[in-house]
C-alpha positions in Angstrom: -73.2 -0.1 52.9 -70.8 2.8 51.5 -69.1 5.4 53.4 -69.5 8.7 52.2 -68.5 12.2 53.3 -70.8 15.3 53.2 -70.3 18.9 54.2 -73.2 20.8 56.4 -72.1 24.5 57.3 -68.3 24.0 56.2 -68.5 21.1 58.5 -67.7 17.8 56.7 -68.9 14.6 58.2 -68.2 10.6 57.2 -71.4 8.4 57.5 -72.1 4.6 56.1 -75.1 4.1 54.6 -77.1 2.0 52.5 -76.3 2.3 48.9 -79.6 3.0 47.9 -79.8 6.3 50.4 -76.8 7.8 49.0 -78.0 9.9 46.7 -80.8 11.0 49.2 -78.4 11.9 51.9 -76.4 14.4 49.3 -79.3 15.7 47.8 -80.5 16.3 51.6 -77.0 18.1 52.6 -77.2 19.8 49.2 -80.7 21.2 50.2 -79.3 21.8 53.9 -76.9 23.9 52.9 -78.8 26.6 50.7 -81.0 27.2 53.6 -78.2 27.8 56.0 -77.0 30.3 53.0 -80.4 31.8 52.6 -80.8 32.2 56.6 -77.5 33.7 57.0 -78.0 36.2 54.2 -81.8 37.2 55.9 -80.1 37.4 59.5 -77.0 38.4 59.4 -74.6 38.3 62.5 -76.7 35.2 63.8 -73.9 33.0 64.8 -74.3 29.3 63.0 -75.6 27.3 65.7 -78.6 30.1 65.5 -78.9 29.5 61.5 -78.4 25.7 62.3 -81.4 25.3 64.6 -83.5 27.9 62.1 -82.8 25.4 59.3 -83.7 22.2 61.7 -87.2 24.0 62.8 -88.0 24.8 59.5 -87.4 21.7 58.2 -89.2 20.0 61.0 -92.2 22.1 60.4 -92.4 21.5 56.3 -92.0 17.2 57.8 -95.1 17.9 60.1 -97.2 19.7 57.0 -96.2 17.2 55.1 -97.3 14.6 57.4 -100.8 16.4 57.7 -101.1 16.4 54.3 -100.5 12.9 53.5 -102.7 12.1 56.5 -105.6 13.4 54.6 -104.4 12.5 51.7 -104.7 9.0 52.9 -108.4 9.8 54.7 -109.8 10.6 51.4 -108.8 7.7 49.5 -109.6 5.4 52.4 -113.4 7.1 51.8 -113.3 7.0 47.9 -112.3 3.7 48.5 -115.3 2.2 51.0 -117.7 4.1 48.2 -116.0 2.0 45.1 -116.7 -0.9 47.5 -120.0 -0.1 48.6 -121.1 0.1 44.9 -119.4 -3.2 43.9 -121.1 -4.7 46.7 -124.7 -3.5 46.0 -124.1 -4.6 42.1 -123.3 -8.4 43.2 
């Protein structure tokens, strides 16, 4: 474990985390913080718990998508995969 600092909305935070996840967890604030930037320039006056929550839906929503995606992603393969197995069966 390492304990790191990162800054979300001028708001600077200490975690511990695993070593392996620190990278991800900056990269992840890094990301964070554009979008706050980017939703505060498209709605100005929107006070920063507004842009906060903006930032957390849309970043819940891209997770869900993402989640569907892989979902099929996975349904397909599973197919592709009983077809490769079907055929290796039927040449035995």
């Amino acid at each position: 474990m390492v304990k790191i600092s990162v800054t979300l909305a001028n708001r600077k935070y200490t975690m511990s985390v695993e070593n392996e996840d620190e990278i991800l967890i900056r990269n992840a604030a890094e990301t964070i913080n554009n979008r706050v930037k980017e939703f505060l320039l498209q709605f100005p006056g929107k006070d920063l718990q507004d842009i906060l929550a903006m930032t957390l839906l849309n970043y819940a929503a891209s997770l869900g998508k993402s989640d569907k995606n892989n979902s099929f992603i996975n349904e397909e393969l599973h197919s592709r995969l009983q077809n490769i197995n079907q055929l290796l069966v039927e040449a035995v």
